[in-house]
MARDOTOR-627449 format. One record per atom (N, C-alpha, C): residue in three letters; x, y, z. Coordinates in steps of 0.05 Angstrom, whole numbers, padded with zeros to 5 digits, always signed. Layout:
BEGIN
ALAXYZ ...
//
This chain:
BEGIN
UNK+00016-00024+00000 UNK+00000+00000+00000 UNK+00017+00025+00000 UNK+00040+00025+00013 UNK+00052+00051+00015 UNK+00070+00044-00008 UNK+00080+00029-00019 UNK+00095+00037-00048 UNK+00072+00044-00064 UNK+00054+00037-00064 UNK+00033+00047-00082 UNK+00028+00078-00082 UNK+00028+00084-00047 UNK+00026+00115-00044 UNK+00044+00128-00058 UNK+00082+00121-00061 UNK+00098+00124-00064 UNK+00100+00132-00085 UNK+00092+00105-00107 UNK+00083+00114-00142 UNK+00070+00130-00147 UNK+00046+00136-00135 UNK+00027+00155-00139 UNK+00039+00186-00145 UNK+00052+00189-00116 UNK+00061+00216-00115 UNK+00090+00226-00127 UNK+00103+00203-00132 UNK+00113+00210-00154 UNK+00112+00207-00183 UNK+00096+00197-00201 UNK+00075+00204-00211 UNK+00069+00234-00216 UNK+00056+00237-00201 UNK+00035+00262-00199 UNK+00062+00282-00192 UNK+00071+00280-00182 UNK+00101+00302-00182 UNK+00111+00303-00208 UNK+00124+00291-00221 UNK+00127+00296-00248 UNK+00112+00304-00256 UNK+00094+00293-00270 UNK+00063+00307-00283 UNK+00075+00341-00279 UNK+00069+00348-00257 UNK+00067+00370-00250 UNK+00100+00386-00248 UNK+00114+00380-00262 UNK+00144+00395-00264 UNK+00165+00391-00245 UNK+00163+00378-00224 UNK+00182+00382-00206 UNK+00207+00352-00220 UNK+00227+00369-00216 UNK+00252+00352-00228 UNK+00261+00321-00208 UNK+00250+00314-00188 UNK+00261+00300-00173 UNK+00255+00296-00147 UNK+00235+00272-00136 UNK+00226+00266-00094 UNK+00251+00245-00097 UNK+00248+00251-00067 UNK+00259+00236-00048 UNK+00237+00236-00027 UNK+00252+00213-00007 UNK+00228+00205+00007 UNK+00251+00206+00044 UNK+00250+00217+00066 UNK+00270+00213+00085 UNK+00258+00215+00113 UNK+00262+00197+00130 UNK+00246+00199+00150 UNK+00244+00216+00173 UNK+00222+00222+00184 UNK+00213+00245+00198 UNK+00233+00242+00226 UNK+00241+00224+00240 UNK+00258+00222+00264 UNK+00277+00227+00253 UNK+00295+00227+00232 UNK+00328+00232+00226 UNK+00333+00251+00249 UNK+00359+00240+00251 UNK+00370+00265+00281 UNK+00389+00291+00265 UNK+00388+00304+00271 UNK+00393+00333+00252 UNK+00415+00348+00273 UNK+00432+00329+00289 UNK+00449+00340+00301 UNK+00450+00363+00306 UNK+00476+00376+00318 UNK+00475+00411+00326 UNK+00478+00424+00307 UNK+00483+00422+00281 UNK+00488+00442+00257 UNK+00477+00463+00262 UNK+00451+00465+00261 UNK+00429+00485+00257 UNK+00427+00496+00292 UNK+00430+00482+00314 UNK+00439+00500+00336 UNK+00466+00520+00345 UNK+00484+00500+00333 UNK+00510+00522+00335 UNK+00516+00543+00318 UNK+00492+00532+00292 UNK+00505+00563+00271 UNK+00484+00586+00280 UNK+00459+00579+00294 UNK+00447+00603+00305 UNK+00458+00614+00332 UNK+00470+00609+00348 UNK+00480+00604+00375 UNK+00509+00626+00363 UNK+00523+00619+00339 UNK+00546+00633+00337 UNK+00541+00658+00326 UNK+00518+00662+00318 UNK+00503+00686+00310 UNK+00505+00688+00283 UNK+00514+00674+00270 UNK+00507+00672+00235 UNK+00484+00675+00222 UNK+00463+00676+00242 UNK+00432+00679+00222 UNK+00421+00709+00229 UNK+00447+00732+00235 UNK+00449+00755+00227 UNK+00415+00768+00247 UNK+00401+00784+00227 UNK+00383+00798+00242 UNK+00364+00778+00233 UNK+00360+00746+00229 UNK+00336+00734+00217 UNK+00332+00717+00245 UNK+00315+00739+00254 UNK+00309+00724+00287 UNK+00288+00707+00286 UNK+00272+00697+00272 UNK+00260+00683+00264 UNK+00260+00656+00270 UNK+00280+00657+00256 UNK+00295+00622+00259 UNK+00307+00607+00278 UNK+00311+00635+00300 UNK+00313+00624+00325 UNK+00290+00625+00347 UNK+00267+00635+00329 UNK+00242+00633+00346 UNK+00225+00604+00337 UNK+00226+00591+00314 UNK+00224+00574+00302 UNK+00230+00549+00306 UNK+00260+00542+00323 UNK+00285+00523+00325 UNK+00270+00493+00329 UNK+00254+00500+00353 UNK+00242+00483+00369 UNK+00227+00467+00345 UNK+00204+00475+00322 UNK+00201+00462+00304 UNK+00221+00454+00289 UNK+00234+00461+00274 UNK+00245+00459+00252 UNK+00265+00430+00260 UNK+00273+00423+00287 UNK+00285+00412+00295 UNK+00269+00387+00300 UNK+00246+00380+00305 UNK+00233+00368+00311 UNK+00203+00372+00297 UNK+00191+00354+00273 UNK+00170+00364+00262 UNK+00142+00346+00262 UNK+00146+00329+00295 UNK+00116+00333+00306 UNK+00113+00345+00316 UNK+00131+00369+00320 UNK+00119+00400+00328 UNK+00097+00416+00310 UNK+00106+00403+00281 UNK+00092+00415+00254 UNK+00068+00404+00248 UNK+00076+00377+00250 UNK+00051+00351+00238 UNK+00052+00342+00264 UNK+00038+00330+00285 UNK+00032+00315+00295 UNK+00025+00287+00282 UNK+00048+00266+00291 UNK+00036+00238+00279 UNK+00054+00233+00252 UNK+00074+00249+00247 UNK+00085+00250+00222 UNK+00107+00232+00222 UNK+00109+00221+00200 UNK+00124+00196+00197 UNK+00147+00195+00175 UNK+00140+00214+00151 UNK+00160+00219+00128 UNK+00160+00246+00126 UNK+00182+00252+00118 UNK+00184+00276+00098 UNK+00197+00276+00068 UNK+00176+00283+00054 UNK+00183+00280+00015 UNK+00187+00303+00017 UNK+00209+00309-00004 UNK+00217+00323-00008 UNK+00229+00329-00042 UNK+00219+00357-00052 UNK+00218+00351-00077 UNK+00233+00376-00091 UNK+00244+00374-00115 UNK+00267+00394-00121 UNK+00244+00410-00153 UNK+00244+00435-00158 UNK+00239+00444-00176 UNK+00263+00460-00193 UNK+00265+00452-00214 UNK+00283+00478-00221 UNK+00279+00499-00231 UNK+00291+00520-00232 UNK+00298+00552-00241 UNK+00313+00557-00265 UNK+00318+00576-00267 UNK+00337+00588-00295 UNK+00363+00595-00284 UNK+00387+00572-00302 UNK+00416+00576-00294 UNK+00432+00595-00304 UNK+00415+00614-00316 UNK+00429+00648-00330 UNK+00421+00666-00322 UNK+00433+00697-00314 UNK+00423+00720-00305 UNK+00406+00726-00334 UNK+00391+00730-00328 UNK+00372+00748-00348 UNK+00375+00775-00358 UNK+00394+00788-00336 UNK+00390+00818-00345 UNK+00410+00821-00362 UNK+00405+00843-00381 UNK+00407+00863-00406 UNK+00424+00877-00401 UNK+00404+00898-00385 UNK+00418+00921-00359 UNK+00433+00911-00335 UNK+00457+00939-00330 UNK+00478+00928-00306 UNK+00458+00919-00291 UNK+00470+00894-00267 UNK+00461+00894-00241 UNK+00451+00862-00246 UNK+00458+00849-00225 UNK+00452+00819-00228 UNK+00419+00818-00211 UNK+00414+00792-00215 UNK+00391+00789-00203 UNK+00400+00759-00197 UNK+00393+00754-00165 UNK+00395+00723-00172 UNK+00375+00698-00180 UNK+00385+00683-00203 UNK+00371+00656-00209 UNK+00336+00663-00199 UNK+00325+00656-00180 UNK+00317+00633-00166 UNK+00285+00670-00169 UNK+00299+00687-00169 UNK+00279+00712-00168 UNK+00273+00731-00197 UNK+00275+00712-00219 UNK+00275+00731-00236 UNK+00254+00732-00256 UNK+00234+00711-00240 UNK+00201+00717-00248 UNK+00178+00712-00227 UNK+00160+00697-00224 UNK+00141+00696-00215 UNK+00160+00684-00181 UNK+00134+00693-00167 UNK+00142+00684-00136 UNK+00139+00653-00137 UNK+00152+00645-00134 UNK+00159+00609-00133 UNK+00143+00596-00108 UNK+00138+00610-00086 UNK+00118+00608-00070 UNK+00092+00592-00075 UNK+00083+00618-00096 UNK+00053+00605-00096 UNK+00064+00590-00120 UNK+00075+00593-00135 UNK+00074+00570-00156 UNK+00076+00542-00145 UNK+00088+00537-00130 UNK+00092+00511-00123 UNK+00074+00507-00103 UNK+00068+00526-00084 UNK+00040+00514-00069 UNK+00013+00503-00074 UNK+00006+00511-00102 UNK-00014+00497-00117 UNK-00007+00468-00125 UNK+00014+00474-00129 UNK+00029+00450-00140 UNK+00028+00420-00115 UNK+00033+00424-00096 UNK+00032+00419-00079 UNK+00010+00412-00058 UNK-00010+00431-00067 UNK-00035+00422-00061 UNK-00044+00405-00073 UNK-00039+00394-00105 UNK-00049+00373-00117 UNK-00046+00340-00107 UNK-00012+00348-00099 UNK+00000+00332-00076 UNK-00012+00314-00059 UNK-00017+00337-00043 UNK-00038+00328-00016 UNK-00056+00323-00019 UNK-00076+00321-00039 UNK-00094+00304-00055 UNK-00087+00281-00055 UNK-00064+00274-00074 UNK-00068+00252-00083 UNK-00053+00234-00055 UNK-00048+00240-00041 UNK-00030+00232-00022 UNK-00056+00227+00013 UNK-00071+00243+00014 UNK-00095+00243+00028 UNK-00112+00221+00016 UNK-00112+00214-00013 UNK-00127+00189-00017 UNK-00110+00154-00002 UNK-00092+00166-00004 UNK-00083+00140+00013 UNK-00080+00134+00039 UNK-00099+00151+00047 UNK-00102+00159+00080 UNK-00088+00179+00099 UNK-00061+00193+00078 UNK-00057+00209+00094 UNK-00063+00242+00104 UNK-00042+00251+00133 UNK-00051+00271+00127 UNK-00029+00287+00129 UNK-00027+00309+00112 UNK-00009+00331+00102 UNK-00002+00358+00114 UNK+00024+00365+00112 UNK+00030+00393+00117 UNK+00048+00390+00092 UNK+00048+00421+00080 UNK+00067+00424+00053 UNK+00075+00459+00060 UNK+00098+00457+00050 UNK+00109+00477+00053 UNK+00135+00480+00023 UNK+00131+00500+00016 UNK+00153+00516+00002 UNK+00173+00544+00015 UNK+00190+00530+00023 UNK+00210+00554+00039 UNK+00191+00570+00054 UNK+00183+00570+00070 UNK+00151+00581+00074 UNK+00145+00563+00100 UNK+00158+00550+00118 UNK+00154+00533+00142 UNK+00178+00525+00157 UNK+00162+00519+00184 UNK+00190+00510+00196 UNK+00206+00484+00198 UNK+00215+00477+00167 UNK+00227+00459+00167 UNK+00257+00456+00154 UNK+00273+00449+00159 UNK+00297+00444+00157 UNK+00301+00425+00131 UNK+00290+00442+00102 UNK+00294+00434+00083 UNK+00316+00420+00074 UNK+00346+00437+00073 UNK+00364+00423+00058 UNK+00372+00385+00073 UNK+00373+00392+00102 UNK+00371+00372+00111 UNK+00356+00348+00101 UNK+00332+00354+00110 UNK+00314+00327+00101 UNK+00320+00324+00064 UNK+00322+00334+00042 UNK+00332+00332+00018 UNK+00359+00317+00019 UNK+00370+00323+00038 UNK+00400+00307+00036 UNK+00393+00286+00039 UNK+00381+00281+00066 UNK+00373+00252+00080 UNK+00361+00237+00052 UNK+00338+00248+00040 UNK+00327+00232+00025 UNK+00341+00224-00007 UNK+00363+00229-00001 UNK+00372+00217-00027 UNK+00386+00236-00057 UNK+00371+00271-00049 UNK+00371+00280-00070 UNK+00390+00295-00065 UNK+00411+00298-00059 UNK+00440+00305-00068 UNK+00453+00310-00042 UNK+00482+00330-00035 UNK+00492+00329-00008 UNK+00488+00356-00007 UNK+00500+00362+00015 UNK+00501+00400+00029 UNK+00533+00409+00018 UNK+00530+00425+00002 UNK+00554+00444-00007 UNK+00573+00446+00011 UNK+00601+00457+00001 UNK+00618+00479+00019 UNK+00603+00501+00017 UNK+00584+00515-00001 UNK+00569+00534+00001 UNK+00542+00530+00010 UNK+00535+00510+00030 UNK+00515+00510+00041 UNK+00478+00501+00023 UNK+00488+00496+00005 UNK+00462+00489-00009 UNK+00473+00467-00016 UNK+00448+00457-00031 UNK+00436+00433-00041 UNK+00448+00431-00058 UNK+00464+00400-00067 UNK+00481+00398-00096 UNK+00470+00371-00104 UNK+00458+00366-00129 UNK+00453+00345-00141 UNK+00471+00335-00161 UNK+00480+00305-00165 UNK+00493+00301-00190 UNK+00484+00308-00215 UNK+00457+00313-00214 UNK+00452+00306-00247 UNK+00432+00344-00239 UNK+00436+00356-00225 UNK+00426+00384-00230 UNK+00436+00410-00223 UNK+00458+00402-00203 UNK+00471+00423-00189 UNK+00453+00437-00173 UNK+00458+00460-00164 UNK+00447+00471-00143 UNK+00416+00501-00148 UNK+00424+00497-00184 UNK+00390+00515-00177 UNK+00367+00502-00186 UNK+00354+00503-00162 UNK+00326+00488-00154 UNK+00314+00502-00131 UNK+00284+00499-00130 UNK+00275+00503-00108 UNK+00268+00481-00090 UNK+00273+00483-00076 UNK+00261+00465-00059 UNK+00234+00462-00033 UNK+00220+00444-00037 UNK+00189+00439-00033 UNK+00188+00412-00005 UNK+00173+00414+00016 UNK+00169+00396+00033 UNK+00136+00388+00031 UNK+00138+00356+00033 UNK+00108+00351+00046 UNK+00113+00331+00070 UNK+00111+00335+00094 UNK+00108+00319+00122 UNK+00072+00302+00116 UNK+00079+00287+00126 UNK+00062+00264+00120 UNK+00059+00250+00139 UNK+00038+00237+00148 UNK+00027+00218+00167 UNK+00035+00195+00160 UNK+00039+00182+00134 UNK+00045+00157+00117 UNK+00072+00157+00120 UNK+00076+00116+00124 UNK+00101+00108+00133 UNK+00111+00092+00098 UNK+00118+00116+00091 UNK+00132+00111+00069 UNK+00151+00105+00055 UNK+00164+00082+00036 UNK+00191+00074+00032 UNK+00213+00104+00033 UNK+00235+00094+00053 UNK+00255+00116+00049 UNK+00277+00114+00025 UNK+00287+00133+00020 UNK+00309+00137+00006 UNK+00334+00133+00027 UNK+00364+00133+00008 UNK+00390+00127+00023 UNK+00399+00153+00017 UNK+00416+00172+00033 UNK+00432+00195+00024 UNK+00457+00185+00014 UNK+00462+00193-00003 UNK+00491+00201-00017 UNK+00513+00210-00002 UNK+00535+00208-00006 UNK+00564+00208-00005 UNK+00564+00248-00012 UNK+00578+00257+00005 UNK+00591+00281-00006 UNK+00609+00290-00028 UNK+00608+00294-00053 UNK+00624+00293-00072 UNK+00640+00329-00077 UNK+00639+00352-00057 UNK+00653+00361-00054 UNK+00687+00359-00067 UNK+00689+00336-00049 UNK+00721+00332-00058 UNK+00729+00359-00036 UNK+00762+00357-00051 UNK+00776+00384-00042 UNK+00774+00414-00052 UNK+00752+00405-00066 UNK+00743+00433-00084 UNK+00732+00464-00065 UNK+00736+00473-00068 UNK+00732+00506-00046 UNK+00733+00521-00068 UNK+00723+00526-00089 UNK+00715+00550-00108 UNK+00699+00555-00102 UNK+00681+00551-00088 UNK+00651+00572-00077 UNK+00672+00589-00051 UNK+00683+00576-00039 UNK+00693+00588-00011 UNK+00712+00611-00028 UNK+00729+00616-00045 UNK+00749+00621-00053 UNK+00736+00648-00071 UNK+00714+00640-00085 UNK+00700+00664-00099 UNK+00680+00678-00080 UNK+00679+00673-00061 UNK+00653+00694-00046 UNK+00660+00715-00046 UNK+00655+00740-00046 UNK+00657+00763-00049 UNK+00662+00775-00039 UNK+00644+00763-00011 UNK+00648+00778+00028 UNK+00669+00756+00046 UNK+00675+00728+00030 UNK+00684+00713+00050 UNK+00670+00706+00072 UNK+00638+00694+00061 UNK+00623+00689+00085 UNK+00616+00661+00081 UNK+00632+00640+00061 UNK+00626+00617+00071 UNK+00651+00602+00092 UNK+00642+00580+00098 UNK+00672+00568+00113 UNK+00657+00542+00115 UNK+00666+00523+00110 UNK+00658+00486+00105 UNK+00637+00486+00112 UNK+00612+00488+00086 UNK+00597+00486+00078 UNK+00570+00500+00101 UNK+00575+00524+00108 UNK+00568+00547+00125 UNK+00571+00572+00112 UNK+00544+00589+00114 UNK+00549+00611+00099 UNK+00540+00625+00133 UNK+00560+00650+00132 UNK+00550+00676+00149 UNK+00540+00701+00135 UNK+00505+00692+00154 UNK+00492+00719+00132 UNK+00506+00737+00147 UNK+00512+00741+00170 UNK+00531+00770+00173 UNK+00547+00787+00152 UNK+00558+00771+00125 UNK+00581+00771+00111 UNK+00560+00770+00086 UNK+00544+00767+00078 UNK+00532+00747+00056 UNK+00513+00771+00042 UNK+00528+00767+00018 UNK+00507+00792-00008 UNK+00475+00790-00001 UNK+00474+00766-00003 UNK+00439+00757-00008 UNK+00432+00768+00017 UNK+00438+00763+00038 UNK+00432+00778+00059 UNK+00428+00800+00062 UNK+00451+00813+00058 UNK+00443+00848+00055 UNK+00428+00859+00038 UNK+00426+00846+00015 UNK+00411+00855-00014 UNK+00383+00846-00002 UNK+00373+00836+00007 UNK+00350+00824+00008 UNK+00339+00823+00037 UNK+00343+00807+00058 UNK+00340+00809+00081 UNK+00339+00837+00100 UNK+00366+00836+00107 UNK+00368+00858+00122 UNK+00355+00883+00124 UNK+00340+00895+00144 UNK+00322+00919+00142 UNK+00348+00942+00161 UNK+00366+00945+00158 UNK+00391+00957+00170 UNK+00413+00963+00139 UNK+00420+00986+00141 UNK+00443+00988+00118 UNK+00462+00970+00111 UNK+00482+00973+00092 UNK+00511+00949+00094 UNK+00527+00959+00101 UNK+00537+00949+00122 UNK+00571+00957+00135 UNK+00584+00962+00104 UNK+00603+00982+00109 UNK+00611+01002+00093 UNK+00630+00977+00077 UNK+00638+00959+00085 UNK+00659+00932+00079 UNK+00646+00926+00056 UNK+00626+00917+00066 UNK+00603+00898+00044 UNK+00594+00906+00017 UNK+00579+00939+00028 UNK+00588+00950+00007 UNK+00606+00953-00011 UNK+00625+00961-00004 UNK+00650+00961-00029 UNK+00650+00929-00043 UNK+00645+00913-00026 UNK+00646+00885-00040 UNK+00616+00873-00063 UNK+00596+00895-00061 UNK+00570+00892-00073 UNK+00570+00883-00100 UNK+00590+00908-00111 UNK+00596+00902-00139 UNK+00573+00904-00154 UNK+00568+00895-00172 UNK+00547+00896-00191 UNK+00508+00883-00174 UNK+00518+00873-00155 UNK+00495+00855-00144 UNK+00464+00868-00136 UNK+00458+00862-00149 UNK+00429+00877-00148 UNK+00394+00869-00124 UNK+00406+00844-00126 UNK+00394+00827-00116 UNK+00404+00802-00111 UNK+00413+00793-00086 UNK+00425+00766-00085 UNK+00446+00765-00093 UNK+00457+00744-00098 UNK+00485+00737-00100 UNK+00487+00708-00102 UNK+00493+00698-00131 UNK+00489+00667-00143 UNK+00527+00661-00142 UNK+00546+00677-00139 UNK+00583+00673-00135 UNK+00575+00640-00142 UNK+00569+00638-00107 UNK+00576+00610-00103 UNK+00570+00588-00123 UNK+00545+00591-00137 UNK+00545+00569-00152 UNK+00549+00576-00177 UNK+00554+00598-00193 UNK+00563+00600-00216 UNK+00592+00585-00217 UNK+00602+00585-00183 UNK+00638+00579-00204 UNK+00634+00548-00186 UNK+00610+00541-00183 UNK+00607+00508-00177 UNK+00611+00489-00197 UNK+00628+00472-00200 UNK+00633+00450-00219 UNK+00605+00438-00228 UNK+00596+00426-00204 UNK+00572+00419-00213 UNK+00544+00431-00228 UNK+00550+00456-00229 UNK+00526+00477-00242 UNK+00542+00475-00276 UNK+00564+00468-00287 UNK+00570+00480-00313 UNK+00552+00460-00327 UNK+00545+00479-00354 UNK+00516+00468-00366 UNK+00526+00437-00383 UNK+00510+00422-00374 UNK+00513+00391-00388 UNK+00480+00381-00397 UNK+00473+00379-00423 UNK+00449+00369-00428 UNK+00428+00353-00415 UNK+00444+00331-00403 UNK+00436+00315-00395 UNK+00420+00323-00360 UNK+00436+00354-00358 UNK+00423+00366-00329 UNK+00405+00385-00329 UNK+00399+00394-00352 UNK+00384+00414-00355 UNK+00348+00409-00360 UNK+00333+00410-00350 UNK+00303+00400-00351 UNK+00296+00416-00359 UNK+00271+00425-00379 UNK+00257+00447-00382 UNK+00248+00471-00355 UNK+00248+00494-00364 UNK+00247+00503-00343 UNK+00214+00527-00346 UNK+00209+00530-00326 UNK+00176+00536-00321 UNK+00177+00566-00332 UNK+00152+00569-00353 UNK+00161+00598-00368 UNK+00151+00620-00344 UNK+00141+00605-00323 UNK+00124+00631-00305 UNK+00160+00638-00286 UNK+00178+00629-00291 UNK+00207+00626-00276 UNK+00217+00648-00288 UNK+00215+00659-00316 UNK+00240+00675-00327 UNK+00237+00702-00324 UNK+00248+00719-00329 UNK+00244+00749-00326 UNK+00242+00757-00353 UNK+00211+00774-00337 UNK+00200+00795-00361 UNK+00225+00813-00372 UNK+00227+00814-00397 UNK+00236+00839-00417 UNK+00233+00876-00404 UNK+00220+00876-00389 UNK+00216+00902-00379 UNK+00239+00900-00356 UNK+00237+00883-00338 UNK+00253+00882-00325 UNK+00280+00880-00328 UNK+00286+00854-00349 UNK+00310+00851-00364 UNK+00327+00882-00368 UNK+00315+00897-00383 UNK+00326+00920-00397 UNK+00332+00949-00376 UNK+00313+00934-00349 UNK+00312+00970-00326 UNK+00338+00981-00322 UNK+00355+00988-00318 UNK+00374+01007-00316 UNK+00369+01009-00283 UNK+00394+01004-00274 UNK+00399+01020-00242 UNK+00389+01041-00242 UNK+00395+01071-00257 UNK+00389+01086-00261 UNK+00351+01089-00250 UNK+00341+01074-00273 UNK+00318+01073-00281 UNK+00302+01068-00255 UNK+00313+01046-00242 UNK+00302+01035-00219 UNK+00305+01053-00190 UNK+00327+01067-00194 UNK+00323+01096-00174 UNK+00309+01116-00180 UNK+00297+01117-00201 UNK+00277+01135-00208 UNK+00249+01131-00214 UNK+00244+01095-00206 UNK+00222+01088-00199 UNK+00199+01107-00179 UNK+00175+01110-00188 UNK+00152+01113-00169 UNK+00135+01089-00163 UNK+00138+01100-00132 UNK+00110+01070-00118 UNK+00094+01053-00131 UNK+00083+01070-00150 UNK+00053+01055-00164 UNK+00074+01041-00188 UNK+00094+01051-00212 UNK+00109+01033-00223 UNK+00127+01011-00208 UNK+00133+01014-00185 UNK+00149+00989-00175 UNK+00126+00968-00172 UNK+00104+00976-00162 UNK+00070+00952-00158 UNK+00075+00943-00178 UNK+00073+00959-00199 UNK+00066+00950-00227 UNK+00091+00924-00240 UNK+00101+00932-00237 UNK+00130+00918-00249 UNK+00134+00889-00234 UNK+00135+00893-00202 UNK+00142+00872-00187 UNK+00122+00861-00168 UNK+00094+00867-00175 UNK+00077+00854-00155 UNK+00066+00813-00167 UNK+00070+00803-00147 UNK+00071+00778-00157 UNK+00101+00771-00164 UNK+00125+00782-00154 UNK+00145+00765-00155 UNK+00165+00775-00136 UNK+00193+00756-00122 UNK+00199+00749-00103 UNK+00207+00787-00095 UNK+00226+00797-00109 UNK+00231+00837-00114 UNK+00207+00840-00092 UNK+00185+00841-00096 UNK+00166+00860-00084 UNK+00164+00860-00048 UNK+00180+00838-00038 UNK+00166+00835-00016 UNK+00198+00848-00005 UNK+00216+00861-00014 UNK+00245+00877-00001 UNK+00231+00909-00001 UNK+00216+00911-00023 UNK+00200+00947-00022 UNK+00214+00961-00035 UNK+00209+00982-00048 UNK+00215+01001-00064 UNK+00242+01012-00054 UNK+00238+01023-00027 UNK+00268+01030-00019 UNK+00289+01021-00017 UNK+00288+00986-00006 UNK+00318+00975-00006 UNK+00327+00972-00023 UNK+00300+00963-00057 UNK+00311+00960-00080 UNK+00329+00978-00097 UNK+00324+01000-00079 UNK+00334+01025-00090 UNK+00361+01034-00081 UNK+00359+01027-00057 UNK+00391+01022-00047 UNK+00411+01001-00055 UNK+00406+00983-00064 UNK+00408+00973-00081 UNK+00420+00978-00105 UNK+00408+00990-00122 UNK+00417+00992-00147 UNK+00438+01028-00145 UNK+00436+01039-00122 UNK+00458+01054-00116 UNK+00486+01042-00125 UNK+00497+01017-00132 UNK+00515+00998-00127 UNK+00541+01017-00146 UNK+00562+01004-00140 UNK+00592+01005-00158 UNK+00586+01001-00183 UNK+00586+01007-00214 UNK+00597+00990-00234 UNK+00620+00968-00229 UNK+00615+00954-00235 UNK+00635+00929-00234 UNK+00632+00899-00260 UNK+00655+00899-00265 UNK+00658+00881-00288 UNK+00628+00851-00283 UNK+00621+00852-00308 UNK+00604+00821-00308 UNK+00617+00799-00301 UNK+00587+00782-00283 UNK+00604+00775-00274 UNK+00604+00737-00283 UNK+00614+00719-00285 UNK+00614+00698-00297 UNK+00587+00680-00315 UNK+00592+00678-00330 UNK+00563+00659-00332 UNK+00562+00630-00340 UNK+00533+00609-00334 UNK+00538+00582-00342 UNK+00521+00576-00356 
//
């Protein structure tokens, strides 16, 4: 009965675009990783996550009665899009990935509720300790740059949870294939990774995006072209350089509009309220606000910067 569940939902996951489940169980012990990097203060002003811990650490805090966690990879677009100076990273350069995959996901728990169970689903969007349970289940290891690396996709994907009441076949995790490789550590910009640990204290995407506080004057100078985010680490990832056989079609609601493509830093400091709505409502941009984006694109000229 539960490989049946098993087929089903993967099945019905394909169907529906996602590149790849795994299946990893809800007790895995998740050691101190995720307590000592908040404890050393690396998760910067995202206090959140230390209000959170207690789930994320334990997710019959989440699901009561939960037995698996599937876990499922979508991919994104492995090129900057923009025209105009100023990067954008991957993973934000069309529709909010949020709701896209939450529908998606809801279909899920459909077909997964017919086999008796019952569901919590989350897209980056819950307290669960995603990359983890994805490792556990099979679908690739944890970076020196702290994300998710697959053999056959590399590291841009989104990543999707469903906790489940159903005692479902598990997957085996993989071997670390790192190697002695440190080109993510070696290209960071701010020098905020260190074995396979990123410090948002240090960390573009952080400042560009997160932080509701200015950038230490350091960071800045190190911004460079970065507009939004900061993809360093996996552009000069071995595993990201483009190979056919890794590349899956990618979802047209993912790419960046032509309007956007073409905006000019310039342009985008001379945005008004009602054109920023217009431009960026319904995608990941909108929820940082008109002003940080604008600080933002204050940035250095600085040479382009790699592509795959």
């Amino acid at each position: 009965m539960m490989q049946a569940a098993r087929q089903a939902v993967e099945y019905a996951a394909s169907a529906l675009g996602f590149s790849a489940l795994g299946v990893a169980p809800a007790h895995a012990d998740q050691g101190s990783t995720l307590k000592d990097w908040l404890a050393s203060g690396q998760h910067a002003g995202m206090e959140w996550m230390t209000r959170h811990l207690p789930a994320r650490l334990n997710p019959q805090l989440v699901l009561p009665g939960v037995r698996s966690v599937i876990m499922l990879t979508y991919d994104y677009p492995r090129t900057d899009a923009r025209l105009a100076p100023g990067c954008v990273a991957r993973y934000a350069q069309g529709e909010d990935y949020h709701k896209l995959l939450a529908a998606k996901l809801a279909d899920l728990d459909e077909t997964l509720t017919f086999y008796g169970g019952q569901q919590r689903c989350f897209s980056d969007s819950g307290p669960v300790s995603e990359r983890f349970f994805a490792a556990q289940a099979g679908l690739g290891w944890i970076g020196r740059n702290g994300l998710l690396i697959r053999p056959r996709g590399g590291s841009y994907c989104f990543l999707a949870t469903i906790l489940t009441t159903l005692d479902l076949p598990c997957d085996t995790p993989m071997p670390n294939h790192c190697g002695n490789c440190r080109r993510c550590e070696q290209a960071c910009p701010t020098a905020a990774l260190h074995n396979g640990s990123c410090d948002a204290r240090r960390c573009l995407s952080y400042w560009t995006i997160e932080a509701d506080t200015p950038m230490p004057p350091d960071i800045r100078q190190a911004q460079g072209n970065h507009l939004y985010g900061c993809d360093t680490c996996q552009e000069v990832c071995p595993w990201n350089r483009p190979r056919p056989d890794r590349h899956p079609p990618i979802d047209p609601h993912l790419l960046m509009p032509a309007e956007f493509a073409t905006l000019s830093p310039q342009a985008i400091r001379e945005l008004a309220p009602a054109e920023f709505e217009q431009l960026f409502t319904g995608t990941p941009i909108r929820r940082i606000g008109l002003p940080h984006l604008q600080h933002n694109a204050a940035m250095e000229p600085a040479p382009a910067h790699p592509q795959n």
